[in-house]
C-alpha positions in Angstrom: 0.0 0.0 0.0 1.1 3.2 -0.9 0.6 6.6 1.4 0.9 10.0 1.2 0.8 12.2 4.4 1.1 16.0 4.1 2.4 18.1 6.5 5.9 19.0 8.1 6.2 18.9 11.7 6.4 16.5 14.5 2.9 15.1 13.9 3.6 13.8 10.4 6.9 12.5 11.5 5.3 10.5 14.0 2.8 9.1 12.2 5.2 8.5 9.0 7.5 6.4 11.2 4.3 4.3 12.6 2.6 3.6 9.3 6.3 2.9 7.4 6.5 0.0 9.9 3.3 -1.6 9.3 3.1 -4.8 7.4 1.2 -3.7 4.3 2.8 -0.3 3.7 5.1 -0.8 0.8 5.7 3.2 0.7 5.4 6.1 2.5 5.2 9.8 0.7 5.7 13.1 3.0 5.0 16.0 1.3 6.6 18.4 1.9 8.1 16.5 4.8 11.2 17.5 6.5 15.4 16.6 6.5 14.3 13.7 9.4 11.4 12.3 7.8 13.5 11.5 4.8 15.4 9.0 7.1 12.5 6.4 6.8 10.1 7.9 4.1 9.9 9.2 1.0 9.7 13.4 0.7 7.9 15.2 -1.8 8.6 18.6 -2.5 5.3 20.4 -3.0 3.5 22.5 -0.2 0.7 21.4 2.0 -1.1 24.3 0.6 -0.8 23.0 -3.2 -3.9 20.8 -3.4 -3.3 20.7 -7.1 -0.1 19.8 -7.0 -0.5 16.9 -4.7 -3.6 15.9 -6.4 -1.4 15.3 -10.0 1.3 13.3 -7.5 -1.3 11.4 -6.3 -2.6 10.0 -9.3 1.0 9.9 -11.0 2.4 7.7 -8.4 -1.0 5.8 -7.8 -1.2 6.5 -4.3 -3.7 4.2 -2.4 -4.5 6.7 0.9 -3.3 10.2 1.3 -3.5 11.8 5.2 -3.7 15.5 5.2 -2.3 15.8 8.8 -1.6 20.0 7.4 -4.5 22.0 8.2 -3.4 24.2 5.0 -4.2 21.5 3.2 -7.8 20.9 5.0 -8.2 24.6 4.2 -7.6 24.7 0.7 -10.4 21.7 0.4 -7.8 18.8 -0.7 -10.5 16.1 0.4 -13.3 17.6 -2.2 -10.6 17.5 -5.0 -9.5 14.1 -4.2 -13.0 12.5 -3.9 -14.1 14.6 -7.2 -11.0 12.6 -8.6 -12.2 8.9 -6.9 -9.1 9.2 -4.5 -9.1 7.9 -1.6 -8.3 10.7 1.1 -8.2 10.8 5.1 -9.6 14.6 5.8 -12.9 17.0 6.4 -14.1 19.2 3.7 -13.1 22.4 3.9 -16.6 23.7 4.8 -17.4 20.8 7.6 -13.6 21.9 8.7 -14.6 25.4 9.2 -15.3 24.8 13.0 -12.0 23.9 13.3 -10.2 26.5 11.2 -11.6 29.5 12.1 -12.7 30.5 15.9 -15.2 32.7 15.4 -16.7 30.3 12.9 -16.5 27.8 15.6 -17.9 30.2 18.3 -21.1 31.4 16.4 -21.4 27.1 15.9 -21.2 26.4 19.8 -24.0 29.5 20.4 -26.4 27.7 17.5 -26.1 24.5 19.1 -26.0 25.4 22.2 -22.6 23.9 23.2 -21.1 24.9 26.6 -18.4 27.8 25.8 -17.2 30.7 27.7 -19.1 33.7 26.5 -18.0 35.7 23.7 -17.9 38.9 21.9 -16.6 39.1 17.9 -15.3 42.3 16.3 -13.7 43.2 13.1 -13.2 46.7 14.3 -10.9 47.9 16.8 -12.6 50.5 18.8 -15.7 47.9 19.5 -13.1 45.5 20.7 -11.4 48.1 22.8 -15.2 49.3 23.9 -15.9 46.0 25.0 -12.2 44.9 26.6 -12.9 48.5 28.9 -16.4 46.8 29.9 -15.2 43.4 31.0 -14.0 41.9 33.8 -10.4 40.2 34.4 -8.6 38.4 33.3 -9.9 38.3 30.0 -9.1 36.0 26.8 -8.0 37.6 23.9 -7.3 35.3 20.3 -7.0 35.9 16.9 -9.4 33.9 14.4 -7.1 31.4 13.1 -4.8 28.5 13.7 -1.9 29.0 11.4 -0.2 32.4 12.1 1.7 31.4 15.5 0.6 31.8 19.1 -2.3 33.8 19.2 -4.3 33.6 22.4 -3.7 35.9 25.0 -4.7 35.6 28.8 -4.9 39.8 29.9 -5.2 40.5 33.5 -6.1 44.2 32.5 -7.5 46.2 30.4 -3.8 48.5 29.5 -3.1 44.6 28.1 -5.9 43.4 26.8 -6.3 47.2 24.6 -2.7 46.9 23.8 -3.0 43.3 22.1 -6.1 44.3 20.8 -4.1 47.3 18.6 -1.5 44.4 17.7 -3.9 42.2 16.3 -5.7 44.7 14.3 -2.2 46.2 13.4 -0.9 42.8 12.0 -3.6 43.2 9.7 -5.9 40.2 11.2 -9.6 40.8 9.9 -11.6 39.9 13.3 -10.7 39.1 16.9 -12.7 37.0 19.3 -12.9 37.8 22.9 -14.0 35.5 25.9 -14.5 35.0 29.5 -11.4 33.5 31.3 -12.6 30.2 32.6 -10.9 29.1 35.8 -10.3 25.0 35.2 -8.5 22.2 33.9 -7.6 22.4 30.2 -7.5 19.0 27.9 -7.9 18.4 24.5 -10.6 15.5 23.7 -9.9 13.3 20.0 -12.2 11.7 17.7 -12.3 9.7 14.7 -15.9 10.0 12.7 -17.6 8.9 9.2 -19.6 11.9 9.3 -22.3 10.1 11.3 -20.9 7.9 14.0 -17.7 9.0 16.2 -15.4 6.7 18.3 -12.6 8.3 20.5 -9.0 8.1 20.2 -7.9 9.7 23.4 -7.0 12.7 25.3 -4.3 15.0 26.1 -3.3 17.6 28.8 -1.2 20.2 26.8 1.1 22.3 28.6 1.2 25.7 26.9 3.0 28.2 29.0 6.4 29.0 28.5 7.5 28.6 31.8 7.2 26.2 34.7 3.8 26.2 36.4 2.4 27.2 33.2 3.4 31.3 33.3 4.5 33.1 30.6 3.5 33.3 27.1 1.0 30.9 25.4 2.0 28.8 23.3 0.1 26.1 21.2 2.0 23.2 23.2 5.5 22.5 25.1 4.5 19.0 26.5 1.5 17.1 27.0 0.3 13.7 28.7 -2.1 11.2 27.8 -4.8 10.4 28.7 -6.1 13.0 30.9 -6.5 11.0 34.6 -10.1 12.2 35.2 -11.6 10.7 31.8 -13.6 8.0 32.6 -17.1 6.4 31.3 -19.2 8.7 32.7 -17.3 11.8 31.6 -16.8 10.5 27.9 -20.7 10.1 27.8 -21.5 13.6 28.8 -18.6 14.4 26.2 -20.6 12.6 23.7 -24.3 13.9 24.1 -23.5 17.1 24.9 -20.3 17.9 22.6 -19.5 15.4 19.8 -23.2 14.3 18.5 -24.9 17.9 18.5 -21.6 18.7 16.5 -22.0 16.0 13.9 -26.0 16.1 13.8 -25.8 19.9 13.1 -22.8 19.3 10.5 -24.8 17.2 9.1 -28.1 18.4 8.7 -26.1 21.4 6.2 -24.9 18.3 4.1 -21.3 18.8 5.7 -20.6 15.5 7.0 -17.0 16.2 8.8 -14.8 12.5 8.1 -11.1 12.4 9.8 -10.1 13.6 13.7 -11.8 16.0 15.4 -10.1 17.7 18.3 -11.8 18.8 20.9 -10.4 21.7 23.4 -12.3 21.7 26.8 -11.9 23.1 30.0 -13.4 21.3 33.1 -14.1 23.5 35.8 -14.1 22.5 39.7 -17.7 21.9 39.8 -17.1 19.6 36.7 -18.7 22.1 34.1 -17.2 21.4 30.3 -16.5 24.6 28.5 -15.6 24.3 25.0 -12.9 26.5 23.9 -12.1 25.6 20.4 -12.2 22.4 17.9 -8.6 21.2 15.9 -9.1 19.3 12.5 -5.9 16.8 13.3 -4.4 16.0 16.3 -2.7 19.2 17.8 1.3 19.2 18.6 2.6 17.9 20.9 -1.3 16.0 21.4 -0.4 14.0 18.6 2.7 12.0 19.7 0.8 10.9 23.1 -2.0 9.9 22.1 -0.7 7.9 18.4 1.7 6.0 20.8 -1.2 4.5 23.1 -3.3 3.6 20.4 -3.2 0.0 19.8 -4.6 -0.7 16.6 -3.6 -0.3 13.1 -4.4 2.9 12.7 -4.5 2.8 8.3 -7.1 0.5 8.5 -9.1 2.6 10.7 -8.9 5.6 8.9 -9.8 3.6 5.9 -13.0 2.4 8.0 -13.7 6.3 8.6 -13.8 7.1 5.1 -15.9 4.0 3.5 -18.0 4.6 6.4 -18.0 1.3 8.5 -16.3 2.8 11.4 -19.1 1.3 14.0 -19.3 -2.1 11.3 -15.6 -2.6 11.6 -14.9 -1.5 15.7 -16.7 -1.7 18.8 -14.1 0.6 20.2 -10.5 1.9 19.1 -8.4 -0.1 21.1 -6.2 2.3 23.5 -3.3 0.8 25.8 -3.5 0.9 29.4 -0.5 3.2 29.9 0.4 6.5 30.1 2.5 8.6 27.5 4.0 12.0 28.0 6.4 14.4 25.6 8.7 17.3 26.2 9.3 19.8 23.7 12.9 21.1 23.2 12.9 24.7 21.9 15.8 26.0 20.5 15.9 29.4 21.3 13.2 31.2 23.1 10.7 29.9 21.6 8.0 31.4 20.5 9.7 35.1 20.1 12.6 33.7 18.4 14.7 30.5 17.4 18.7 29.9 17.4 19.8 27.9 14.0 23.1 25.8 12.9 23.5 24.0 16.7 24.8 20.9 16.5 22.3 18.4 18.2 23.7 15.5 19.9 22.6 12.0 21.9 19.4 11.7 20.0 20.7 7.5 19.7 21.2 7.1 23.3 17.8 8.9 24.1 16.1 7.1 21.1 17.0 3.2 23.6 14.3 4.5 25.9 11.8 6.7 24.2 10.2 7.7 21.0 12.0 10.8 19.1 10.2 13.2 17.1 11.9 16.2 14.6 9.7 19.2 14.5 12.2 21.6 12.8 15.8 20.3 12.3 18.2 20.1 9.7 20.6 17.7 8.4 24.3 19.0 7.7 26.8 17.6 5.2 28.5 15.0 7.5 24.6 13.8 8.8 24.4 15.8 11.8 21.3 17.3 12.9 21.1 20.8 13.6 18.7 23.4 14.9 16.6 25.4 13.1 14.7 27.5 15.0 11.7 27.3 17.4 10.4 24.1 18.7 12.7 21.5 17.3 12.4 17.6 19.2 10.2 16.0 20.6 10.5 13.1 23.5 8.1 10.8 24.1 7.7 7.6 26.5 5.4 5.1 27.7 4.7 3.9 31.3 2.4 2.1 33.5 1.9 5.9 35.4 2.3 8.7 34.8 5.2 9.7 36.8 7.4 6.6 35.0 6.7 8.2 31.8 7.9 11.7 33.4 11.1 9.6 34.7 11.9 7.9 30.9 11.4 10.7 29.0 13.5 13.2 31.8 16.5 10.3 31.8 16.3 10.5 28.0 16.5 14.1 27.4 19.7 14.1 30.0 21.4 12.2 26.9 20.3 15.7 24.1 22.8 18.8 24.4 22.6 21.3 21.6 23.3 25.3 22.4 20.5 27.1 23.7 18.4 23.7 24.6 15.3 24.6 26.6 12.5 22.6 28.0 10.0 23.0 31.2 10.6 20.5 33.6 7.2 20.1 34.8 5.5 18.3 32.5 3.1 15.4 33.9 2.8 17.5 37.3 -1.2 18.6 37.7 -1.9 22.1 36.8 -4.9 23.1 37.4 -5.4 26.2 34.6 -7.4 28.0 33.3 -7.5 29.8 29.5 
């Protein structure tokens, strides 16, 4: 069987190196891919972004299932063009994505179908914005209406702040800004896998966003992350279910915009165990996506393939999910996300690699092999244990091994935060 995944990052190389290792895969595409990927798996030079492109790859090189992991891709509607062309293709439509692309999309969504989320205001002019930030109370969630232009949710615990980042937005030219009540809780991202009609889930995460230990400083859109979040259990997934994932899919439905692929699902439970919803993801998020892909125990190809032919429920009773726990560390090269270092010589990435699972987000590969930096969040460390304070130890003991210039990680990951966003 022959796959193409698009995408870049840590995500792709994680599932790349999962599905090149199953039985039936005879090769893996990446497209674009990156200097690490290319260790195991074919890379493609075109952008995520180049539907048509990939399309005309896809069909020259007979691909059997192609994964758009790259939410530019999901965005420029890659799954219509591939199903126009009766290829097979892992990924929402770019209309059933739009909950997942754009926030205030997704917030005007939630209000219709009367999802829990924190209440909101949406503006596309700045002096309403600023009106409304001088009204509130603090702190006071600020974001920006899409996913793919860096960090871009800000937690103000005034209004100088929360009118200053509002005059940045609107200065960096973004068209609308959404702002929300700060929820006081525990933050988790929730994963599905769906046919449009039925869902089954894949897992959760706990991302750790801050910058700094005990979750300060700025956001970011993940430093580390466990899995599965410890308070998930029947009861909690049901309510999850009925009051999140099937009003989502009935109402996508109903507008003939069945959503196929993941679905992530950010939440916040609050003490009183309240679920807010905060936004939706159209893949698994980084670093979400190397927890949760290393506890699932089943061939994960084949259930995609069951998501799109729609037999999901026909095919699986459940998605079988290891009893463990995983966690990952990001290393940032740099201080990330204001800026990154590049050219620094990475080392110990074999003697880590005996005990846990290693991820490239943003490396390169030198003329002698060696990997070097290149800027921003660049590995990724993941392990498996029967808690979730051996996982903590394994991955920890592994990164001991790593040593490149300007190296930084939070040591806190897997410790519980409660946080709010």
């Amino acid at each position: 069987m022959k796959i193409l995944i698009i995408g870049s990052g840590s995500k792709e190389y994680t599932l790349a190196k999962i599905i090149s290792q199953y039985e039936e895969t005879s090769l893996v595409f990446v497209a674009p891919g990156n200097s690490a990927i290319a260790e195991f798996a074919n890379c493609v030079d075109i952008k995520a972004d180049d539907t048509d492109g990939l399309l005309e790859f896809a069909k020259e090189n007979e691909i059997d299932l192609t994964i758009a992991a790259s939410e530019k891709a999901i965005s420029e509607n890659i799954a219509d063009k591939f199903n126009s062309e009766g290829l097979m293709i892992f990924a929402p439509s770019a209309d059933a994505a739009r909950i997942a692309v754009s926030k205030s999309i997704s917030k005007k969504f939630m209000y219709k179908t009367k999802i829990p989320t924190p209440r909101f205001g949406i503006f596309d002019r700045e002096s309403i914005a600023t009106d409304y930030a001088r009204k509130s109370q603090y702190p006071l969630v600020v974001k920006t209406d899409g996913h793919l232009h860096g960090e871009n949710v800000y937690i103000c615990d005034n209004f100088k702040i929360a009118k200053r980042i509002i005059e940045d937005i609107f200065s960096a030219r973004e068209k609308k800004v959404i702002i929300e009540d700060y929820v006081q809780g525990q933050e988790f991202s929730y994963y599905i896998i769906t046919d449009g009609y039925n869902a089954m889930p894949l897992g959760s995460a706990v991302t750790y966003k801050g910058t700094l230990e005990g979750n300060g400083g700025i956001i970011t859109s993940g430093l580390g992350a466990y899995s599965p979040f410890y308070m998930i259990d029947r009861t909690l997934e049901s309510k999850i279910f009925k009051e999140i994932v099937y009003p989502v899919l009935d109402e996508l439905s109903k507008n003939g915009n069945q959503y196929v692929g993941i679905l992530g699902i950010d939440m916040i439970m609050d003490r009183n165990g309240k679920l807010n919803v905060i936004e939706f993801n159209p893949f698994f998020k980084e670093p979400d996506a190397q927890c949760v892909l290393s506890l699932i125990d089943e061939d994960f190809v084949n259930v995609m393939k069951s998501a799109i032919t729609g037999t999901l429920v026909d095919e699986y009773r459940e998605i079988n999910v290891k009893p463990y726990f995983s966690l990952s560390v990001v290393l940032s090269s740099g201080d990330y996300p204001s800026e990154g270092v590049y050219g620094c010589l990475i080392s110990g990435l074999d003697e880590a690699a005996e005990s846990s699972y290693i991820s490239h987000f943003n490396t390169i590969v030198d003329n002698d092999g060696n990997y070097l930096t290149a800027g921003g969040r660049t590995i990724t460390v993941t392990a498996v244990a029967s808690t979730l304070e051996k996982a903590a130890q394994k991955v920890y003991d592994s990164i001991s091994f790593i040593n490149f210039d300007t190296m930084k990680y939070r040591k806190d990951i897997g410790k519980t935060i409660f946080i709010g966003c």
